[in-house]
C-alpha positions as CSV (number, residue, x, y, z in Angstrom):
1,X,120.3,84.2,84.5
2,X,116.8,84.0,85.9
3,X,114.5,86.8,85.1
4,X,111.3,87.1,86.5
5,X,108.3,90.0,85.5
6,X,105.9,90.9,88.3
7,X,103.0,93.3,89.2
8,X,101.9,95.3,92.1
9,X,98.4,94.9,91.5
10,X,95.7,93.7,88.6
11,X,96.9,92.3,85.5
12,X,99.1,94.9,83.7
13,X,100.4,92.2,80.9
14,X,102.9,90.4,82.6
15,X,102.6,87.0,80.7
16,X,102.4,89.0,77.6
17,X,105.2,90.7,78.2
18,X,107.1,87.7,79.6
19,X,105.8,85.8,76.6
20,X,107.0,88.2,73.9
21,X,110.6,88.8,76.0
22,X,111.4,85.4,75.4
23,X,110.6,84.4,72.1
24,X,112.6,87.5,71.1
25,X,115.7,86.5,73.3
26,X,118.5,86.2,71.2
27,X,120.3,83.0,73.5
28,X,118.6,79.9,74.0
29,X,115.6,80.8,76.8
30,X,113.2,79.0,78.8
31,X,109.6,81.0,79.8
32,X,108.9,79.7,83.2
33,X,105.1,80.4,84.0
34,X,105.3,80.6,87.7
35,X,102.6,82.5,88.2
36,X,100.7,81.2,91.4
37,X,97.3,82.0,90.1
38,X,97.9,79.2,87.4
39,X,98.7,78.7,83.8
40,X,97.5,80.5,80.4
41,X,99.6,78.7,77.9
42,X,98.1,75.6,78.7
43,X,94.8,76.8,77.7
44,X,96.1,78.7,74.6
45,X,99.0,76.9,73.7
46,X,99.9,73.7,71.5
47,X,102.6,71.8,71.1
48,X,105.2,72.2,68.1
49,X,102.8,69.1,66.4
50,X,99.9,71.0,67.4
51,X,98.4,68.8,70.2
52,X,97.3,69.7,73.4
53,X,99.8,70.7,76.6
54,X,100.3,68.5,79.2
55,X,99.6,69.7,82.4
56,X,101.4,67.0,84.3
57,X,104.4,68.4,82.9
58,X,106.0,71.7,84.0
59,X,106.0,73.4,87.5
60,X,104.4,70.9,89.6
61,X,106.7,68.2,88.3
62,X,109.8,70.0,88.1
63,X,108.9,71.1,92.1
64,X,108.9,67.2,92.7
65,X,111.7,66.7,91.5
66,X,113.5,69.4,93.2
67,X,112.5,67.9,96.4
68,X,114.1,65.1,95.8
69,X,117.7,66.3,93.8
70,X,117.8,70.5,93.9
71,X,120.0,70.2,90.8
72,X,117.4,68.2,88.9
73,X,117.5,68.6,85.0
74,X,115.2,70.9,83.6
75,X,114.8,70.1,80.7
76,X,113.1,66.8,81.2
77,X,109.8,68.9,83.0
78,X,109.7,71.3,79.3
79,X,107.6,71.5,76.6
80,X,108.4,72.7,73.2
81,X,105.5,75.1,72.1
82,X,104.2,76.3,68.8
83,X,106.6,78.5,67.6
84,X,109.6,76.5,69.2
85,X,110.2,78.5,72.7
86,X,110.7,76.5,75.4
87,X,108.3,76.3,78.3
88,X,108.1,75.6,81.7
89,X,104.5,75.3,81.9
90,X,102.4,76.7,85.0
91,X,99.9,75.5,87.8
92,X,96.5,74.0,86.3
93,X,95.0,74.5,89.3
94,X,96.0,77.2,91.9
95,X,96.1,75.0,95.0
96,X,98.9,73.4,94.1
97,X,101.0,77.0,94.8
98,X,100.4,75.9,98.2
99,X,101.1,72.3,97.4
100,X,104.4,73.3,96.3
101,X,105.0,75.6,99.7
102,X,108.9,76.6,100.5
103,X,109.7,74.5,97.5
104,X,109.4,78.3,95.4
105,X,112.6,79.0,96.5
106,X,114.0,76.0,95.6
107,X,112.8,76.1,91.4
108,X,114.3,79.4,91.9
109,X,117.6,78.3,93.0
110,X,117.4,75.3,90.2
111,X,116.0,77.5,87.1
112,X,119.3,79.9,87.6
113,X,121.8,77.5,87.6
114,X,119.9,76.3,83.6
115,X,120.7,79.4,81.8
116,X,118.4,81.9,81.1
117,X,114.8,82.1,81.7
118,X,112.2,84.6,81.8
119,X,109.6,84.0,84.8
120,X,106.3,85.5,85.2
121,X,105.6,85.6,88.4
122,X,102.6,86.9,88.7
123,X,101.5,89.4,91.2
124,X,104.1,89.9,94.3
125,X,102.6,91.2,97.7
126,X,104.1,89.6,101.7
127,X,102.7,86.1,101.5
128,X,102.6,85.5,97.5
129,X,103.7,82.0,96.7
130,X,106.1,82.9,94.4
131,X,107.3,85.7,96.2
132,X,110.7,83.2,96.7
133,X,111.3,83.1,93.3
134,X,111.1,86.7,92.7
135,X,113.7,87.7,95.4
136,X,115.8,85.3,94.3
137,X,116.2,86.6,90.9
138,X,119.3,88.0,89.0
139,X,117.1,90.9,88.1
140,X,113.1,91.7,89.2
141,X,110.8,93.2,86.7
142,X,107.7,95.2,87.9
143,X,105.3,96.1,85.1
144,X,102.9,98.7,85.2
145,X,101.1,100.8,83.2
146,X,100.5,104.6,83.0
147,X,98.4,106.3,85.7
148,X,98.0,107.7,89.2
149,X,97.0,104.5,91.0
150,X,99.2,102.0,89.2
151,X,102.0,104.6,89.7
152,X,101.0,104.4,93.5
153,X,101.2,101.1,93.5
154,X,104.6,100.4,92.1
155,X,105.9,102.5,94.5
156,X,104.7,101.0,97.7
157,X,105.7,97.7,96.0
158,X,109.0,98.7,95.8
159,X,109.3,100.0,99.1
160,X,108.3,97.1,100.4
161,X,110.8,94.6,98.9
162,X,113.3,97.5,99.3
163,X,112.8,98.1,103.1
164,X,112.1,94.4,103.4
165,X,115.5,92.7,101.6
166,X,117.8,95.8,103.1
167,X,119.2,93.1,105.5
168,X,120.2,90.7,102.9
169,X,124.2,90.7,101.8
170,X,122.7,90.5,98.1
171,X,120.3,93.0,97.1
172,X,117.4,92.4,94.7
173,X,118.3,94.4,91.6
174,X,114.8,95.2,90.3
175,X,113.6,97.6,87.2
176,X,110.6,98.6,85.5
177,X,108.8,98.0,82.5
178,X,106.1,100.5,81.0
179,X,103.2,99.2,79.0
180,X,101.4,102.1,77.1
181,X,100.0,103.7,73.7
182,X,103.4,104.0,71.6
183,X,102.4,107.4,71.4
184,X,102.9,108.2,75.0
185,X,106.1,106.2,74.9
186,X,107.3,109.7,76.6
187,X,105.5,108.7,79.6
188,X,108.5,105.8,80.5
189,X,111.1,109.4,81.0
190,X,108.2,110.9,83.3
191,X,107.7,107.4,85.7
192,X,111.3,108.0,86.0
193,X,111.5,111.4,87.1
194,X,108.9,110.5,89.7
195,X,110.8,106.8,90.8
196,X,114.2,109.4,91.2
197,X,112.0,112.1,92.8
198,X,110.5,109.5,95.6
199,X,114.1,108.5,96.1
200,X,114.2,105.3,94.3
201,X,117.0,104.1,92.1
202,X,115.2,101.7,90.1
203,X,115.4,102.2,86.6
204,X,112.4,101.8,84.1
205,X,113.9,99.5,81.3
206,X,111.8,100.4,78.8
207,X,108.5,100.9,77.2
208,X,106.5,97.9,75.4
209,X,103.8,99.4,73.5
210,X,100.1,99.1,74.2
211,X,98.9,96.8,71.4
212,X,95.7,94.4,72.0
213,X,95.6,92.8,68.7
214,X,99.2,92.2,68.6
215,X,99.0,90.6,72.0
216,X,95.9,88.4,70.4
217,X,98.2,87.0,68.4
218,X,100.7,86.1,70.2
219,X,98.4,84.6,72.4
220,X,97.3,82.3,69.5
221,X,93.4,84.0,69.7
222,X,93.8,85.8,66.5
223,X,95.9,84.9,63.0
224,X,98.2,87.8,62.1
225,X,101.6,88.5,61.3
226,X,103.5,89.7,64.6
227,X,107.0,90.9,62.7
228,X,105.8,94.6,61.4
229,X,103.5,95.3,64.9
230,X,104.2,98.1,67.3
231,X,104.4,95.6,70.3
232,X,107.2,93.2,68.4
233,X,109.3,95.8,67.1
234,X,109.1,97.9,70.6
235,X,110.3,94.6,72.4
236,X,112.8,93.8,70.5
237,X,114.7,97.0,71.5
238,X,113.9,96.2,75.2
239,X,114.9,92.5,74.9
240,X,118.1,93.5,72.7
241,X,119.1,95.8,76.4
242,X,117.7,93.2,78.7
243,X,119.9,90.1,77.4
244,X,123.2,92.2,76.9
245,X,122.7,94.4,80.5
246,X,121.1,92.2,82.8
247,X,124.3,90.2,84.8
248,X,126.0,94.4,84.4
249,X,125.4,96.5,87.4
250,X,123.2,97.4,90.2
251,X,119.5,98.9,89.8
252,X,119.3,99.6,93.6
């Protein structure tokens, strides 16, 4: 089951959120950073032994290899972080998205015959690079946050791939994930009133709460428990729904 977690515009969380969704999985997960403006957990990542990544090793290598066998084994292009999830590791540099070209489509293909993985994909508009992966998906996350223009956004996003995939025999199921102040969790019912009232049937998953310092230290720039925070404990409920509900059902 390939997941992958998009945005429409800016930089709304999605390796965060990706992050968080898959060391709370509760099967055996890969993250894949396929993100085609390039890598963060090689810059603020370590090995389980605490060393430094290699950036040889993940996307770009895999890619080879797909070129050469489609059914390549993953597992040989991972890396064990700190923490012990397992990573396919992004670009280092973001010319190689264009390196990699219609082979997008192809990790895409490869990644969902492994198991499950959770992708961040970066941001999707006609064109992206890893726009491939993201339509070839079991299931497409968009994440947003609260607010007039982001909710504008997400909405001509999703008309796009809508109106763009209608030809296809097998729809895109996509969903939506709210970031925002746990407080205004209410705000994830309201974005879906106004999905249902613009006439699209994509659901909004659930709400992963707003929480900097939490995301600080997940993103190893800050030493502090993660078990108790607002962000972990919000996740987990969203994970828990993800991983039992994705392969059930159509979100179109």
């Amino acid at each position: 089951m390939l997941v992958s977690l998009a945005s429409a515009k800016g930089a709304p969380g999605v390796t965060t959120s990706a992050h968080l969704l898959a060391a709370l999985w509760p099967r055996p997960v890969i993250m894949a950073e396929l993100d085609p403006a390039g890598s963060d957990l090689l810059y603020r990542s370590r090995t389980a032994q605490g060393l430094p990544l290699d950036a040889d090793r993940g996307v770009v290598s895999l890619a080879a290899a797909v070129r050469r066998e489609p059914k390549a084994p993953v597992a040989e292009h991972l890396t064990t972080i700190d923490g012990g999830l397992e990573v396919l590791l992004g670009l280092s540099r973001p010319d190689q998205a264009a390196a990699i070209g219609a082979g997008w489509a192809a990790l895409a293909a490869c990644l969902r015959s492994h198991g499950d993985v959770v992708a961040d994909v970066g941001r999707i508009a006609p064109g992206a690079p890893s726009l491939g992966v993201a339509l070839a998906s079991d299931l497409t996350i968009l994440v947003t946050r609260p607010g007039v223009e982001n909710y504008g956004h997400l909405r001509e996003r999703l008309s796009w791939i809508i109106n763009d995939t209608a030809h296809r025999s097998e729809q895109v199921r996509l969903g939506v994930i709210l970031i925002a102040p746990w407080k205004s969790r209410h705000e994830g019912a309201d974005l879906s009133r106004l999905l249902q009232a613009s006439g699209f049937n994509v659901p909004v998953l659930g709400v992963l709460a707003h929480d900097p310092a939490a995301a600080d230290a997940l993103a190893g720039r800050r030493p502090r428990p993660l078990g108790r925070t607002m962000l972990v404990r919000s996740g987990r409920t969203l994970t828990a729904n993800l991983a039992g509900g994705a392969r059930s059902g159509g979100s179109r």
